[in-house]
N, C-alpha and C positions, 0 to 999 in steps of 0.2 A: 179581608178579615183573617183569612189565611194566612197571611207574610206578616200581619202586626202580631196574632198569636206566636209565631214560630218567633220572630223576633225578641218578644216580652218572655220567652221563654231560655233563650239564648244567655239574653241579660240578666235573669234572672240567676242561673248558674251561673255567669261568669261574677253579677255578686256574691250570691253565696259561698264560691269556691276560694274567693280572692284573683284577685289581676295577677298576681305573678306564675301562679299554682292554673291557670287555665291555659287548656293545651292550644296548639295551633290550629287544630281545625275546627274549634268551635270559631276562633276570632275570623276565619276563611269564612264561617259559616256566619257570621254577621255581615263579614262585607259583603258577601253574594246578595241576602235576605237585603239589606240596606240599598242598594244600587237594585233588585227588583223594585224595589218601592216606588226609588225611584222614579223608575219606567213607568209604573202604576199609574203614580203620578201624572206623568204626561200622558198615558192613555186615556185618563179621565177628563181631563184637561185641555186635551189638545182639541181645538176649533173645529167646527165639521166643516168638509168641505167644499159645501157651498152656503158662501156668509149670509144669502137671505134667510137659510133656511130656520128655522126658530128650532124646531124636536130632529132628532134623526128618525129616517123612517125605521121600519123593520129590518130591512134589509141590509142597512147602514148596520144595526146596533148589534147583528149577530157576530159577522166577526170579531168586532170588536171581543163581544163577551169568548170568543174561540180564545181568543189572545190573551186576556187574563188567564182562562183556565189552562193554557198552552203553559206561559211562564209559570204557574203554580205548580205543574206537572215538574220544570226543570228545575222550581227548588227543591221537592220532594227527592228528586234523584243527587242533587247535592246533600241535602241531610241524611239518607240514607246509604250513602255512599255507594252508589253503584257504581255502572262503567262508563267508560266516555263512547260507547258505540252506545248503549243505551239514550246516551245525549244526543249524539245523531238521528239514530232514529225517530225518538221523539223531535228534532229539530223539522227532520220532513214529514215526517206527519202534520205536523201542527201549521208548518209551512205551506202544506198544501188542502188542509181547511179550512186556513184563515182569508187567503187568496182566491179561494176555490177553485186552484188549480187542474188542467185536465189530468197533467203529467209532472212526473218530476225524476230527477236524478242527482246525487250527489256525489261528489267524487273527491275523496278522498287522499291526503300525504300521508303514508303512513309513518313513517319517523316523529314529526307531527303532530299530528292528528291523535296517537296513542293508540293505532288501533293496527287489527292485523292487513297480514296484505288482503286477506280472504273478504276481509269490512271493507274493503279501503271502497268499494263503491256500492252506492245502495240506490233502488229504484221504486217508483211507484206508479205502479201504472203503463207502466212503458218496458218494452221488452228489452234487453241488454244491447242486441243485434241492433236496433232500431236509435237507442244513446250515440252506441257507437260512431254508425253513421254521421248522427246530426255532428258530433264531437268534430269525426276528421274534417266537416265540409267548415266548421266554426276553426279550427286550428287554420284549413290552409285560407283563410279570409279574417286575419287577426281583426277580431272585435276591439273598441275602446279599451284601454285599462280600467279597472274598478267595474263598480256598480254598473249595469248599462238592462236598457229595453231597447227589445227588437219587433217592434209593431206589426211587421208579417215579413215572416223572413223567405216568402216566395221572393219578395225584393229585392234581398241582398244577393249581394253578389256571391256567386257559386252556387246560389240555392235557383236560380231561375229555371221555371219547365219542370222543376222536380216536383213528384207529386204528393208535397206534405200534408203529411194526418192536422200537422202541428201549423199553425200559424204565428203566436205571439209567443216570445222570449223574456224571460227576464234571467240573468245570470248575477248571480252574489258571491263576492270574495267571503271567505270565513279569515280575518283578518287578529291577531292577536297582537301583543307588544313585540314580541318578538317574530313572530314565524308569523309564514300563511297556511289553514290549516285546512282549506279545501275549495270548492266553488257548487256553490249549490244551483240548480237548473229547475227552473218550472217552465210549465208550458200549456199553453189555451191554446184548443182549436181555431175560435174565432179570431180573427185579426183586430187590432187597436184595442185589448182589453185589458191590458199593465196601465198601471199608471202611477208617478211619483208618489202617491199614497199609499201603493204597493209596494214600491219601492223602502218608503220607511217606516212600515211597519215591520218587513221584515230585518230591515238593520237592526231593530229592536233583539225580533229574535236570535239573530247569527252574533250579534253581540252577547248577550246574555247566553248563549250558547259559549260559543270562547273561553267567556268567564268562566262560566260551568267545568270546563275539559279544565282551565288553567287552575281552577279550584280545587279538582280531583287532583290535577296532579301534584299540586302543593299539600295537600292531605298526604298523600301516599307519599311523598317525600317525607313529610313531617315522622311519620308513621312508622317510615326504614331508619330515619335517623333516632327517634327514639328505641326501637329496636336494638339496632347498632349500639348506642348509647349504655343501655343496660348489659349487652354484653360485655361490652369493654367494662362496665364497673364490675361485672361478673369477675372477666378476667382480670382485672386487677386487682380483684381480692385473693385470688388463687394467686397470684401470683406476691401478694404482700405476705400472705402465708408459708410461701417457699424463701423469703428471706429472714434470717434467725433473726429471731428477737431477743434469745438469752445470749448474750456473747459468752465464751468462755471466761472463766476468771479461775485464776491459779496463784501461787503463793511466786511465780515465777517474771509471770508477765501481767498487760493492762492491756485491756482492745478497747478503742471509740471504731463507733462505724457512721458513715451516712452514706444514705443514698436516695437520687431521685431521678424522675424517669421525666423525659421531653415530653412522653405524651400519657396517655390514660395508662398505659402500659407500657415497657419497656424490653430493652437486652442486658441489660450489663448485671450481673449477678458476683456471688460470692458465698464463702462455704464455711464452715472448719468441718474437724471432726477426730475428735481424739483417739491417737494410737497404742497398744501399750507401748509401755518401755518411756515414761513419759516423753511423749513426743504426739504434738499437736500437727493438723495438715490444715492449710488454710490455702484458698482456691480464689482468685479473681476471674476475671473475665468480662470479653465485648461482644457480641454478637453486630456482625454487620449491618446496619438497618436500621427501624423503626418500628413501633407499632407491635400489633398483634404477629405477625413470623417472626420478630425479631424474641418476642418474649416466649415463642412457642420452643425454638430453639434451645432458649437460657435455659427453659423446663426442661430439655433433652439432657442437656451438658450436665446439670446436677443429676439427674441420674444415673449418667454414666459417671460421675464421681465419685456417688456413694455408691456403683457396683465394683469399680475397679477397685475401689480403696480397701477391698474387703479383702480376712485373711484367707492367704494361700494356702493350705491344709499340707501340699505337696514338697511345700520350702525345704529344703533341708538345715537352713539357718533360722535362728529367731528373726534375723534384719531383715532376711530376702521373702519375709512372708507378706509383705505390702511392697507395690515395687515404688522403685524410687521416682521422683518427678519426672524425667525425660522417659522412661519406658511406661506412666498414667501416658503422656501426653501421647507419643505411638501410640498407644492401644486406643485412646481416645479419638484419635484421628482415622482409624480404619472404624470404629463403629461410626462415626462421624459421615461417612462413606453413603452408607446406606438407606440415611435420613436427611440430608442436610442440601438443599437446589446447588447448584454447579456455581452459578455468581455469589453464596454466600459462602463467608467465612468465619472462624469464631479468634481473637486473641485472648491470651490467660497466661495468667502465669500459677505454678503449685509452689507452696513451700511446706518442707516438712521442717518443724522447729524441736531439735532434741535438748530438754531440759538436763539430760545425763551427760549431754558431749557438749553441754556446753555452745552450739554452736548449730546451724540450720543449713539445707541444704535445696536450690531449687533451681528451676527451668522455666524457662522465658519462651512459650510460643507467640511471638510476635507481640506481647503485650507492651502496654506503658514501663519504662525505665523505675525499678524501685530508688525511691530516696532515701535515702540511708543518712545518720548521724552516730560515728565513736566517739563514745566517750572520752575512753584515753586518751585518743589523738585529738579529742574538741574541733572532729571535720567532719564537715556534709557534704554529701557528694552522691551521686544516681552509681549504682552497676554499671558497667558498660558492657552488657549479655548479649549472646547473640539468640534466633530464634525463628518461626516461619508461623506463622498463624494454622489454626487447624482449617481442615479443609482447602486448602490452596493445591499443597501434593497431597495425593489419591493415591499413593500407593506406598511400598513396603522402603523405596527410599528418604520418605519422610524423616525415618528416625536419623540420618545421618547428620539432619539441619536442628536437630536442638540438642543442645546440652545440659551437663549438671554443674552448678557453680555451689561450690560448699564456702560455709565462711562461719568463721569462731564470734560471737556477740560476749559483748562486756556488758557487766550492770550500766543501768543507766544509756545506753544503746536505743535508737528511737525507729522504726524501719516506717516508711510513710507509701502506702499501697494504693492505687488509685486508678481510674479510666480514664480515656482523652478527653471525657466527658470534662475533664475538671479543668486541664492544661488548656485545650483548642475553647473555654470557652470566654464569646466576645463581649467587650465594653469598648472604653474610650470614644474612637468614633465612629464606632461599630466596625471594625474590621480589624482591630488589636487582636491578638488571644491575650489568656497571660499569663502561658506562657511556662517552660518548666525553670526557668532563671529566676522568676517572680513566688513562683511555689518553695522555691528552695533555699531563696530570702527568708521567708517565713519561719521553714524549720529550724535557719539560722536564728531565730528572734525568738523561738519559741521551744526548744525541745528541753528545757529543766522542767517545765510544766509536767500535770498529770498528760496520759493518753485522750481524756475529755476534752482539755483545756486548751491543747494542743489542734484538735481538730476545730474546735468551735473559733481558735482564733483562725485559721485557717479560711474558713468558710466565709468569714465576718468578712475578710479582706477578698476573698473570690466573690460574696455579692455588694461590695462594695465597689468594687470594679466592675459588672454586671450589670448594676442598677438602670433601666429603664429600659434592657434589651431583654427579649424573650431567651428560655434555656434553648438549644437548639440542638441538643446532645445530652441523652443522660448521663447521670453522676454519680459517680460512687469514690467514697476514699474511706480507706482505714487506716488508723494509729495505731502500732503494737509499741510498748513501748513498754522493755526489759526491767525490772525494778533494780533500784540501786545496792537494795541486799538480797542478794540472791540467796532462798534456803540451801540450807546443806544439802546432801545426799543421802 
């Protein structure tokens, strides 16, 4: 009555709530309740054993009823969720009422098993010293594999002349799909008092036991991964929040942006952030990696963007009061020093874009090659900059390995800004990239468009090449794209 309530009660939430919308351990918690039923089942059911007999006597019918209320006990502790030593312990209890055991011991894997080393063995009845014993004289006299009864083990070999409390043996693998997850031990004074009956009633239990331990741990797996889960949506909201959503817009230039991340969260970022004197600073970047460090990092880097970008009070010029791209990236790389694991690295590139000079100026830490289209000359072609990624050199030689590369923009000038994320990523037959020759096809096919038009065609053609393979690399590209009348001054 107990397992069809808890059952009809299971089902009953899992209707109300909907199939898709109900979490993992309830549906754990039907298969457990379901396969006791089972068992139930054939404990009601199963033949007594001896065929004349028409009633079981008294003594027949007790364990039995041990045995229901035993399994009831190990669903109670699966719906409640407690621990899998909990499960143990109720396993030798119940194990040794239902057998009417003198003695027992169970002995535990702890890897396994789920439990500490301090559980990993439990007793009833029998003193630790005395396990022990029986243990070494069973180890150096290897018993059958599996299930086995030892009828009086004065008999076996090792034990002869020795003066046992104990006479009869039964040993049970605790046996799961994968693992074995211990060997449980009873034991009667009197000799010949195991018997095959004994034998499968408790497979019952050490089965259902199993299930139990395998049940919990599937809960509490369910449990860390929804956990985890919400985190990462956590942080991927903070971290959707730290990518701009107003792009700039001036009478001077156009930005398209996109970007998307391989997993729940990502590395690869990007910035602006307006200077006086009109002149815009716009910020890429990769972070080595994946995941939650890689996105903890990108959140470092934009803050050391917008603190270095800030003005120098001390300048003695208007221009030298934000420093220029190559002495951001130094400074960024020695704060970079103090936060960032020794295997990771970050690439980026800074430009600072002056509307007044007509022309941008910037520095390549090891990032992707900008693509670039002139107007006047109707050529596309990538920078060929040099650069070292942050964090690789730690110290004050660093600044020697990047440079500043200045360059005059014409109207109509297209500059195409992006992570490997976009170039390294595969189609065809799965191990193509495509490629920065194929990227630079495009700008060629496409840069009279707006900066929108531009990227969207872009994209169309990178997941059109893509199509049926997962991203394996986040993404990000931006279009800036100089307008063909540029305002006066």
């Amino acid at each position: 009555m107990f397992t069809l309530l808890s059952i009809s009660l299971v089902v009953a939430n899992i209707v109300s709530t909907g199939v898709a919308a109900v979490p993992v351990s309830s549906w754990l918690l039907l298969a457990a309740m379901t396969g006791i039923m089972g068992i139930l089942w054939q404990l009601f059911t199963r033949p007594p054993a001896q065929p004349a007999a028409v009633t079981e006597s008294p003594k027949a019918a007790a364990p039995r009823h041990l045995e229901i209320q035993s399994l009831q006990r190990l669903v109670q502790i699966v719906q409640h969720g407690q621990t899998s030593c909990e499960v143990y312990s109720t396993l030798l209890e119940s194990a040794v009422q239902t057998v009417q055991a003198d003695a027992a011991w169970l002995v535990l894997l702890p890897d396994h098993a789920k439990v500490d080393a301090a559980d990993a063995i439990q007793y009833y009845n029998i003193l630790p010293a005395q396990a022990e014993e029986l243990s070494r004289h069973l180890l150096a006299h290897t018993l059958p594999a599996g299930e086995h009864i030892t009828n009086d083990l004065n008999l076996r070999p090792g034990f002869e002349g020795s003066n046992q409390r104990f006479r009869s043996l039964l040993q049970l693998p605790l046996r799961g799909l994968h693992f074995e997850y211990g060997i449980l031990y009873l034991l009667k004074a009197e000799p010949h008092t195991f018997d095959g009956e004994d034998l499968s009633i408790l497979q019952t239990f050490t089965s259902q036991a199993v299930l139990s331990i395998e049940n919990l741990e599937l809960v509490r797996t369910s449990l860390a991964n929804q956990r985890t889960q919400e985190e990462l949506k956590i942080a991927s909201q903070v971290q959707d929040s730290l990518i701009p959503k107003n792009l700039p817009t001036d009478n001077w230039f156009e930005i398209s942006s996109h970007s998307l991340a391989a997993k729940e969260v990502g590395g690869d970022f990007y910035d602006f952030l307006h200077l006086p004197g009109r002149r815009l600073a716009v910020i890429i970047g990769d972070v080595s990696g994946k995941g939650v460090t890689a996105a903890f990092h990108m959140a470092q880097m934009k803050g050391i963007f917008h603190s270095l970008m800030q003005e120098n009070p001390l300048a003695k010029t208007e221009r030298d009061k934000f420093p220029v791209p190559s002495r951001f990236m130094a400074q960024a790389n020695t704060a970079l020093t103090h936060c960032l694991e020794r295997s990771s690295f970050i690439t980026s590139s800074l430009y600072i874009i002056d509307y007044e000079q007509g022309g941008f100026v910037f520095a390549r830490a090891g990032h992707c090659h900008t693509l670039y289209y002139h107007a006047l000359r109707e050529e596309v072609f990538y920078f060929e900059s040099t650069g070292l990624g942050l964090g690789i050199i730690r110290n004050e030689s660093y600044e020697k390995h990047i440079k500043n590369q200045f360059y005059d923009y014409s109207p109509g000038d297209v500059m195409v800004i992006y992570t490997d994320g976009i170039v390294e990523a595969r189609g065809g037959n799965g191990t193509d990239e495509y490629g920065e020759d194929r990227l630079k096809l495009r700008l060629e096919e496409s840069y009279f468009q707006e900066a929108e038009d531009i990227k969207s065609f872009i994209l169309a053609d990178l997941n059109g090449f893509t199509h049926g393979f997962p991203i394996h690399d986040d993404q990000t590209l931006l279009v800036i794209k100089f307008k063909s009348a540029q305002p006066p001054l």
